[in-house]
C-alpha positions as CSV (number, residue, x, y, z in Angstrom):
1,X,-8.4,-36.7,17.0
2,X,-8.7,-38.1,20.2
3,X,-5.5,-38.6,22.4
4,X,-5.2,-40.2,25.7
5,X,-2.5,-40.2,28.7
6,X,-2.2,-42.8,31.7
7,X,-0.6,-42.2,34.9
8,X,-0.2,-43.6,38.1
9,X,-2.0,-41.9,41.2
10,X,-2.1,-43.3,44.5
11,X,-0.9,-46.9,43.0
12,X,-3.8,-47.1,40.8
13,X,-3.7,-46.1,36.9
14,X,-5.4,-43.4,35.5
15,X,-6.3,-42.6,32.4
16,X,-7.2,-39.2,31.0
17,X,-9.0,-38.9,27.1
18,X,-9.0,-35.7,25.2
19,X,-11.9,-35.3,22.6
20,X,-12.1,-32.2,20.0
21,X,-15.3,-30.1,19.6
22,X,-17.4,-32.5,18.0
23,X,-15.8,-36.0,18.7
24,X,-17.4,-39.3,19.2
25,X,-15.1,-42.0,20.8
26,X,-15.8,-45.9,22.2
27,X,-14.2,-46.3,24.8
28,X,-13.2,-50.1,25.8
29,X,-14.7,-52.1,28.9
30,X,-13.9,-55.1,28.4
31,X,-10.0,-54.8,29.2
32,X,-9.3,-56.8,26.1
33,X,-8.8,-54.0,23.6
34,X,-5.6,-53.9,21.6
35,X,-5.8,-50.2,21.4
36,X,-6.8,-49.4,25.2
37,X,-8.7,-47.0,26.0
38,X,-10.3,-47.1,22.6
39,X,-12.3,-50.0,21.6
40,X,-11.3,-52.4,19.3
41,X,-14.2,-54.9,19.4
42,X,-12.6,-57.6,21.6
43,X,-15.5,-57.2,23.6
44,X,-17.3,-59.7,21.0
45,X,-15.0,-62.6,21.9
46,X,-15.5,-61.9,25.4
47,X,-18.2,-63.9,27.2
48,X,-21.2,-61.7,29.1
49,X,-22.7,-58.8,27.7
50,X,-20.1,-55.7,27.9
51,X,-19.5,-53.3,25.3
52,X,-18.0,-50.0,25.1
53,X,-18.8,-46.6,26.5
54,X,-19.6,-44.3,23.6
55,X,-18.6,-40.4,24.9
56,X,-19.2,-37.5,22.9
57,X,-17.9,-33.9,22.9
58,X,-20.2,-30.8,22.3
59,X,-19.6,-29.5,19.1
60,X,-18.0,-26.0,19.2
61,X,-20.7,-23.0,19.7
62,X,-20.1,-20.4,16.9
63,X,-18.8,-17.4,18.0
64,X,-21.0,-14.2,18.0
65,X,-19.8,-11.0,16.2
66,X,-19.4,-8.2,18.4
């Protein structure tokens, strides 16, 4: 499950997202989303055309017997 942190740096915000091997998240552009940084779709009662970032992690490799 992804999890996420934010912190302040330098007086901006930053915000840090964790993925497992495998994961596929939306993450929200729009500034509107309820659960920030994930995507909630408030994006569709936004005006323009902005939707989310999709990120994906790798998929664990197998390990290879000795």
């Amino acid at each position: 499950m992804a999890t996420h942190t934010t912190e302040e740096r330098n007086g901006k915000l930053r915000t840090e997202v964790k993925l497992e091997p495998g994961e596929t998240v939306a993450l929200c552009r729009c500034f509107a989303s309820q659960k920030f940084p994930f995507c909630d779709g408030s994006h569709k009662q936004q005006p323009g055309k902005v939707a989310p970032v999709i990120v994906s992690a790798p998929a664990a490799e197998p390990k290879k017997a000795d």
